[in-house]
C-alpha positions as CSV (number, residue, x, y, z in Angstrom):
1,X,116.8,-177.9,108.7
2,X,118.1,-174.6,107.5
3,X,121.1,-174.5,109.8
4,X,122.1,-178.2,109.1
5,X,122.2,-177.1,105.4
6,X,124.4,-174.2,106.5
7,X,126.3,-176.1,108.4
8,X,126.9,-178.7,105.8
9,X,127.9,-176.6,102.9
10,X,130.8,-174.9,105.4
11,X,132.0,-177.9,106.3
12,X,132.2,-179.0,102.3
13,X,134.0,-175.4,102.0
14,X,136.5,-175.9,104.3
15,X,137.3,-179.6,102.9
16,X,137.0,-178.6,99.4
17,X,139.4,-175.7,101.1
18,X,142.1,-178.1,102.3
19,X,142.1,-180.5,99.5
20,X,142.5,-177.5,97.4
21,X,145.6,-176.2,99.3
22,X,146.9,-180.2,99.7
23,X,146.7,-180.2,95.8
24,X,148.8,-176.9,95.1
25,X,151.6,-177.9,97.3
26,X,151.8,-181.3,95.3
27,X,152.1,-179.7,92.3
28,X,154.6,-177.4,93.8
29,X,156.6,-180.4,94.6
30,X,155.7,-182.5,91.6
31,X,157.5,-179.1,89.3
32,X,160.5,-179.3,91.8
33,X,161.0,-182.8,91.1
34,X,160.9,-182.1,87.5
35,X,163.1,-179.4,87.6
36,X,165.5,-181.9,89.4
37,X,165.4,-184.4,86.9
38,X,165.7,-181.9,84.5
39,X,169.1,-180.9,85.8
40,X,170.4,-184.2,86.1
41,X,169.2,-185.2,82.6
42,X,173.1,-184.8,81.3
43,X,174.9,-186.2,84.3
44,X,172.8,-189.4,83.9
45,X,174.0,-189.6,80.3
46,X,177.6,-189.6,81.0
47,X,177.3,-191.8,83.9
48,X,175.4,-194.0,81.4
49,X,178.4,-193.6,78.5
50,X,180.9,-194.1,81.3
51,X,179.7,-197.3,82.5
52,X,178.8,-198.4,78.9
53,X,182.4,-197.9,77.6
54,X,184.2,-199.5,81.1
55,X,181.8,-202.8,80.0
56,X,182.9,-203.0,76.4
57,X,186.4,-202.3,77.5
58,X,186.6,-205.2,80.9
59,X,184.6,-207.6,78.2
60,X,187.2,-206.6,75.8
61,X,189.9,-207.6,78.4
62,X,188.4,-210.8,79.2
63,X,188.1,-212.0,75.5
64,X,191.5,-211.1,74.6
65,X,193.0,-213.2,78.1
66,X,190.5,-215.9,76.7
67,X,191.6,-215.9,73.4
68,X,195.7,-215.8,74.5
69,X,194.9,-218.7,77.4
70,X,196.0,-216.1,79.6
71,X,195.3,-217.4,83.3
């Protein structure tokens, strides 16, 4: 019964072992992807500003050619 115990509690060592190590390279990755975002924080913001300004000006552009009759 004694060696069954043994043998249990190494082979809960090693698991607890492996998940341990599966965790830490998670969280390696999990603070790579923040860094990531992080960095692309500001290029999201222009792209965002861009895309906002070329709407309000092609909706401008449409209004006006509606407003003239312009076909």
């Amino acid at each position: 019964m004694n060696d069954g115990l043994h043998r249990d509690i190494g082979r809960h060592d090693a698991q607890i072992e492996t998940l341990q190590n599966q965790m830490d390279q998670v969280l390696r990755e999990l603070h790579e992807i923040k860094a990531t975002l992080a960095e692309a924080k500001g290029g999201w913001r222009m792209l965002m500003m861009m895309g906002g300004a070329g709407a309000a000006f092609g909706a401008a552009v449409v209004k006006l050619f509606a407003f003239f009759g312009i076909k």
